[in-house]
C-alpha positions as CSV (number, residue, x, y, z in Angstrom):
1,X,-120.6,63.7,-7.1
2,X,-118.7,62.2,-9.7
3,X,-121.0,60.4,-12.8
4,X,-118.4,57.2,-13.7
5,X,-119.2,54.9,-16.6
6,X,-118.2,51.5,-17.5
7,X,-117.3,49.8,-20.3
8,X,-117.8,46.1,-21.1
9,X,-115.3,45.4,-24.4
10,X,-115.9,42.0,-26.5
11,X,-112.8,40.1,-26.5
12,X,-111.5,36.5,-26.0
13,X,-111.9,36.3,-22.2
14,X,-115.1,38.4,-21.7
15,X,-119.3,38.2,-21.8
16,X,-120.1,34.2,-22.3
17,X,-116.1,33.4,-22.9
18,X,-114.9,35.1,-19.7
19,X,-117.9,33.7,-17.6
20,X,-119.8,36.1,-17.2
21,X,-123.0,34.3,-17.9
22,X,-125.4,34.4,-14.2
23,X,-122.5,36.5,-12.5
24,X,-123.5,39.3,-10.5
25,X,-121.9,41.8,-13.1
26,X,-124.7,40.4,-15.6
27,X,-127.4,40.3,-13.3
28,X,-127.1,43.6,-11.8
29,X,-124.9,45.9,-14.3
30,X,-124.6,44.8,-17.6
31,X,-127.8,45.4,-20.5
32,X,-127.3,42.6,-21.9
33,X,-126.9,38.9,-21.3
34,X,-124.3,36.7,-22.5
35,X,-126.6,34.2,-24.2
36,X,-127.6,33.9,-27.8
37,X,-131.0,35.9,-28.7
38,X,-132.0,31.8,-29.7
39,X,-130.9,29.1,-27.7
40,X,-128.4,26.9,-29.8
41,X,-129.2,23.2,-30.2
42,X,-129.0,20.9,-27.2
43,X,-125.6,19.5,-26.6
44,X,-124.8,16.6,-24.4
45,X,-121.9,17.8,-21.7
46,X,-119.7,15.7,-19.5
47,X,-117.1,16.4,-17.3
48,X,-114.2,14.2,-16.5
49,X,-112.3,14.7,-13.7
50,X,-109.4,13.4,-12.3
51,X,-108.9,12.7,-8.6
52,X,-105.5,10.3,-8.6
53,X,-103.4,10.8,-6.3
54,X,-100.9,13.2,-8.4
55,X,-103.9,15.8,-8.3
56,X,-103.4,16.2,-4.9
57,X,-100.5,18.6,-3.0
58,X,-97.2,17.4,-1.4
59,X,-98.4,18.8,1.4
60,X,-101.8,16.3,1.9
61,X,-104.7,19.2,0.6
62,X,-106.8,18.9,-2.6
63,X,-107.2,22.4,-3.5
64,X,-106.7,21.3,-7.2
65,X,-109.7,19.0,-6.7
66,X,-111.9,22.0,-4.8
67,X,-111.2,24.1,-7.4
68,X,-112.1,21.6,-10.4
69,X,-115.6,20.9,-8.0
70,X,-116.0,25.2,-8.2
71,X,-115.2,24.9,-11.9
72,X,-118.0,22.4,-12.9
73,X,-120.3,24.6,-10.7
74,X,-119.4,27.7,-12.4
75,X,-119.1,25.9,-16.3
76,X,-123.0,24.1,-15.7
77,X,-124.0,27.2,-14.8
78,X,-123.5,28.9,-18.3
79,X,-125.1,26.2,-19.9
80,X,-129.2,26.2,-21.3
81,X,-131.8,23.9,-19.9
82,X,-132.1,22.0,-22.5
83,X,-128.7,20.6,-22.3
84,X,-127.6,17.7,-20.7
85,X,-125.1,17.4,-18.1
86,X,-122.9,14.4,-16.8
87,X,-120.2,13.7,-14.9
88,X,-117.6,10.8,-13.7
89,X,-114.5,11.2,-12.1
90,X,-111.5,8.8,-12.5
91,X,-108.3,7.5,-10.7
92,X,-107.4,3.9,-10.9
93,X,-111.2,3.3,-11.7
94,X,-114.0,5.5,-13.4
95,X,-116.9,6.3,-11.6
96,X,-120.3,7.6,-12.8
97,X,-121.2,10.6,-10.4
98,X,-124.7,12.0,-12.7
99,X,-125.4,10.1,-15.8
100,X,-126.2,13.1,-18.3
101,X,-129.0,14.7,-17.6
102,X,-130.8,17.9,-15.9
103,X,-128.2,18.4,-12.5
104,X,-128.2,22.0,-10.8
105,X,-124.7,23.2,-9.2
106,X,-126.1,22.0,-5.7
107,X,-126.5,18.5,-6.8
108,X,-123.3,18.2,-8.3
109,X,-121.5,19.6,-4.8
110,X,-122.8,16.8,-3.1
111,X,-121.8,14.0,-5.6
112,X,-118.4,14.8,-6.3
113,X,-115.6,12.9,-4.6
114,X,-112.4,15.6,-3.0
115,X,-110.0,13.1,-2.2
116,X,-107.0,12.7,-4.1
117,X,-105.5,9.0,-4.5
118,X,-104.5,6.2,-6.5
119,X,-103.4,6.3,-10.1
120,X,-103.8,7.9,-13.4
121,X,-106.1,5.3,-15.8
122,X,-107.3,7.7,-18.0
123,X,-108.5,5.4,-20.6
124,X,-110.8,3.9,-17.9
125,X,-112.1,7.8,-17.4
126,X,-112.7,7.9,-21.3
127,X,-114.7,4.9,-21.6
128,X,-116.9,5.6,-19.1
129,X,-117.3,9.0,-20.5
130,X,-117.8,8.0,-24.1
131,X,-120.4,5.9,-23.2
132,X,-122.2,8.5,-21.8
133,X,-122.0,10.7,-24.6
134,X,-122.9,7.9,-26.8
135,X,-126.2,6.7,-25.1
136,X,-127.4,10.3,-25.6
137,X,-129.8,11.0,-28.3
138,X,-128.5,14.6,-28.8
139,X,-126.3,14.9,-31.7
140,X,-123.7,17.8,-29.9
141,X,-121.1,16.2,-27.8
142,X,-119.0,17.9,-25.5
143,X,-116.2,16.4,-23.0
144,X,-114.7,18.5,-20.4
145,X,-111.7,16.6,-18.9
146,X,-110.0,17.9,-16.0
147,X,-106.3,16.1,-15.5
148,X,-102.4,16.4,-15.0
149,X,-101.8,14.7,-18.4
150,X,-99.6,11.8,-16.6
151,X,-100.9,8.1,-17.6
152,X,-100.0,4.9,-18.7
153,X,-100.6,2.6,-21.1
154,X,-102.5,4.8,-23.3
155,X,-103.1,4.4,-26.6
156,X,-104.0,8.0,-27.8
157,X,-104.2,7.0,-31.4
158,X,-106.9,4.8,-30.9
159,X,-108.5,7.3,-28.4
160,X,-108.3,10.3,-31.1
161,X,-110.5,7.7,-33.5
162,X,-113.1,6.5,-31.1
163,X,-113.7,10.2,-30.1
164,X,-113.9,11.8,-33.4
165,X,-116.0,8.8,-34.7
166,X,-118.7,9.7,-31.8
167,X,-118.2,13.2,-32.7
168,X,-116.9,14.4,-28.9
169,X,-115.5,17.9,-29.0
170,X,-113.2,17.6,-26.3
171,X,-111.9,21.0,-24.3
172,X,-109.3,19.3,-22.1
173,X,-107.4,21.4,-18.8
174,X,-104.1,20.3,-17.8
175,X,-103.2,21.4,-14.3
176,X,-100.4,21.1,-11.9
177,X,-96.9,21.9,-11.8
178,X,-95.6,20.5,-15.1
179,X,-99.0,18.5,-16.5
180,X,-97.8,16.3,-19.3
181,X,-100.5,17.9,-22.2
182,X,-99.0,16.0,-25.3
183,X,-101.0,13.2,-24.9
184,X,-103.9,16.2,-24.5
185,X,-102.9,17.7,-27.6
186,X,-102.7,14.3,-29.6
187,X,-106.5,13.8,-28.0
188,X,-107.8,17.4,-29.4
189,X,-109.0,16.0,-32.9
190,X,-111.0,18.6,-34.3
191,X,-111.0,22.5,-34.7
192,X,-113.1,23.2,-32.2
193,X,-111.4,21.0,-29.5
194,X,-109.4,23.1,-27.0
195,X,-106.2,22.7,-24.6
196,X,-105.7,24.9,-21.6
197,X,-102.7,24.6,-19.3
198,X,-103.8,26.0,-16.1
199,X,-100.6,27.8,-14.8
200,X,-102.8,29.6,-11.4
201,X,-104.8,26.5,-10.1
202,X,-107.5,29.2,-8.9
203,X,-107.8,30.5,-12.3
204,X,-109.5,27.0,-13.1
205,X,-113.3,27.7,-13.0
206,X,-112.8,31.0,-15.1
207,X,-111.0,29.0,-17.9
208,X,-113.2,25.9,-17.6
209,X,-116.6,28.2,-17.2
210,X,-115.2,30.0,-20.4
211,X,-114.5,27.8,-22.5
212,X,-117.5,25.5,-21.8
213,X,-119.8,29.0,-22.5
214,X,-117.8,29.7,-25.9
215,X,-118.1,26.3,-26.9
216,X,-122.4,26.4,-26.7
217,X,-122.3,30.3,-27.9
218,X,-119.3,31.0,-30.0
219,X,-117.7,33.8,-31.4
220,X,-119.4,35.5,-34.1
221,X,-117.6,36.1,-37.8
222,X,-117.9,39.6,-39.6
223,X,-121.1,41.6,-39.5
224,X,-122.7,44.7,-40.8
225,X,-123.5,47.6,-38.1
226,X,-127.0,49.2,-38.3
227,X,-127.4,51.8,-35.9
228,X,-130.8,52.0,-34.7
229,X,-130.5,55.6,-32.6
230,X,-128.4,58.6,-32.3
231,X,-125.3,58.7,-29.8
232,X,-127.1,62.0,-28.8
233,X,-129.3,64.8,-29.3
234,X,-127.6,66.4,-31.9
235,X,-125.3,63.6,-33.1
236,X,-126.0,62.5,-36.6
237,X,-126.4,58.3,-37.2
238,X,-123.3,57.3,-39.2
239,X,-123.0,54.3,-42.0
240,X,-120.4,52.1,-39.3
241,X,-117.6,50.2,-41.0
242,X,-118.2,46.2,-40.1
243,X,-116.9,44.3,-37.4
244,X,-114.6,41.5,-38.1
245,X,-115.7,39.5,-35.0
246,X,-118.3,40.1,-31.9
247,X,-120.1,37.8,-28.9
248,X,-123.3,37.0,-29.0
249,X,-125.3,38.6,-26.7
250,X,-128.9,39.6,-26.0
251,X,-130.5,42.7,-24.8
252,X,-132.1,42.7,-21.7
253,X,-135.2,44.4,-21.8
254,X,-135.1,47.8,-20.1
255,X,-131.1,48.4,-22.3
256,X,-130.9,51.3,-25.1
257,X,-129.4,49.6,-27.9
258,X,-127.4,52.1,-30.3
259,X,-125.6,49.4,-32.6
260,X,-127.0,45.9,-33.5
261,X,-125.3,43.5,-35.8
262,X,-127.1,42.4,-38.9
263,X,-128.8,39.3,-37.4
264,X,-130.2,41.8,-34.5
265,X,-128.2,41.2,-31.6
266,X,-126.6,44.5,-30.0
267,X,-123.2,45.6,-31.0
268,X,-123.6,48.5,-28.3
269,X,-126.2,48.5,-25.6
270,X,-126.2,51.2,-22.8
271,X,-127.9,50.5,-19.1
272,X,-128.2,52.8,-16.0
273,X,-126.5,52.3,-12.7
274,X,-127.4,53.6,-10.1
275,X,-125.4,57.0,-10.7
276,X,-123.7,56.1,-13.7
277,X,-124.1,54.2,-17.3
278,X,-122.6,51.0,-18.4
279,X,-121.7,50.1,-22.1
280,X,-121.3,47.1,-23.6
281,X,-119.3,46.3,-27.2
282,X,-119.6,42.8,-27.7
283,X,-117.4,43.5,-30.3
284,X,-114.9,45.7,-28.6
285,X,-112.7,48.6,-29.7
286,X,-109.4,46.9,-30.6
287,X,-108.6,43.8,-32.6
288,X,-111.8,42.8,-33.7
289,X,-113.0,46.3,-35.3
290,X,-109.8,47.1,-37.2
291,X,-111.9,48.4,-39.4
292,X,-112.7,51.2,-36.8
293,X,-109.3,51.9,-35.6
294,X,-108.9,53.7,-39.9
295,X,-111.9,55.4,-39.8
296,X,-111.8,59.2,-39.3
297,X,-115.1,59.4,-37.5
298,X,-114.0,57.3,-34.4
299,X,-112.1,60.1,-32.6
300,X,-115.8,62.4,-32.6
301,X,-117.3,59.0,-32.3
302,X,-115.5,58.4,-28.4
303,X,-116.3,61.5,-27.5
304,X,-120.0,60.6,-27.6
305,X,-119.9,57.6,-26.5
306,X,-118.2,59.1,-23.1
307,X,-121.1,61.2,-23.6
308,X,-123.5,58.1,-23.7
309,X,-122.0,57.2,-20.7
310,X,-123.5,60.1,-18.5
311,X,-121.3,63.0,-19.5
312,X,-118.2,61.0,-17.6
313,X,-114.6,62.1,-18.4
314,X,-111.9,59.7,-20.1
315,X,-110.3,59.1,-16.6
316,X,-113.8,58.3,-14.7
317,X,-115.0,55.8,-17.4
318,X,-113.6,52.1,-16.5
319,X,-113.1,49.4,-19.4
320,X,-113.5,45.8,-18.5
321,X,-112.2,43.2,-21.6
């Protein structure tokens, strides 16, 4: 038989940001977990969706609105136990589905509403959603809003103040044909607030999910790389250049780690499968090691790693970024 190998690269749509966090590829394949080695502080997280009436097709279905239910499902699922999770959904009016609190996937299926109708108040949807994030006693605030962008008197100036004064982080996705995300744009006050426009309506629990899980376990800045064992028998253990960026990510218990960052957390991390090995590099093997890419060990350095990945050839090892 043929020994395959496969490669998980760090990037900006992989591990915690590309939702991998609880997925079957985590669970079954990959050594390690897309979760901090330390569980970041608790963060109070509530989702806002919109279910007017211009969420829903021409042609009468809501799959806009079933794929915003999958995204919550999918985004609570990649966050801790200690955070706390809310959600309202808005149209002409605001309704409070789960004030924030401890809410599995299942119980959040039940509550939501799928039908699309009436208008777009989304100042009604805020204020019901800053008040929830206010009566918490956690000092993170997040605010996932789900919407086309398209409302009326809105004052987003006043909107930008009351949220940066309660110190939401707002990640915002615009969805639909042409969703109006100026107003979304104007809303995003600080650095850490993000803007998707969904383009692929299905693509919206991968974005949402993704963002959500680098939001409570962000990318990492530049590192040292100790190397803790030998990429083989007779390979010798080299002085790595650093990386300029990595995810966070934690062993899992029965992983080889080869390369851990300076804080601990491993920077490359080999598991069996079944017949074959999979690697993960949290930090990659492109834009965030450019460091890497000048240094004349790398090409002997592949070859071992395709080594390290059960003696597989270049075109049976699979990369996944």
């Amino acid at each position: 038989y043929k020994r395959q190998s496969l490669w998980v690269l760090g990037g900006d749509n992989s591990f915690s940001a590309g939702g991998y966090r609880g997925s079957p590829l985590e669970q079954q394949l990959l050594p390690v977990l897309s979760e901090p080695a330390s569980q970041e502080p608790a963060a109070a997280v509530v989702f806002l969706i919109d279910h007017s009436g211009s969420m829903g097709a021409s042609d009468g279905t809501n799959v806009a609105l079933s794929m915003a239910n999958r995204a919550v499902q999918a985004s609570v699922a990649t966050l801790g136990a200690q955070d706390q999770i809310g959600l309202v959904e808005f149209a002409d009016s605001a309704r409070l589905v789960a004030a924030p609190g401890s809410h599995s996937r299942a119980q959040l299926l039940q509550l939501l509403t799928l039908q699309a109708s009436g208008g777009t108040q989304l100042a009604v949807g805020l204020e019901q959603a800053l008040l929830q994030l206010q009566q918490s006693e956690l000092e993170q605030r997040l605010l996932v809003l789900v919407t086309d962008g398209f409302t009326s008197d809105f004052d987003v100036t006043a909107w930008r103040l009351r949220l940066r004064e309660a110190g939401v982080t707002l990640v915002a996705l615009a969805v639909g044909a042409a969703p109006d995300t100026a107003i979304l744009e104007q809303l995003a006050w600080s650095a850490d607030s993000r803007v998707f426009t969904v383009n692929n309506i299905t693509e919206l629990p991968r974005l949402m999910s993704g963002a959500v899980a680098s939001q409570r376990n962000p990318t990492q800045g530049a590192t040292q790389v100790i190397q803790r064992r030998s990429l083989g028998n007779t390979a010798p253990v080299f002085q790595w250049p650093p990386v300029a960026r990595w995810q966070t990510t934690r062993s899992k218990p029965e992983a080889l780690q080869y390369l851990v960052a300076a804080t601990g957390e491993p920077l490359l991390a080999q598991l069996r499968a079944g017949a074959g090995r999979v690697l993960a590099l949290p930090a990659g093997l492109y834009d965030w090691v450019p460091a890497w890419q000048q240094w004349p060990q790398l090409p002997a350095i592949m070859n071992q790693l395709l080594q390290l990945g059960g003696g597989a050839t270049a075109s049976d090892t699979h990369a996944l970024q």
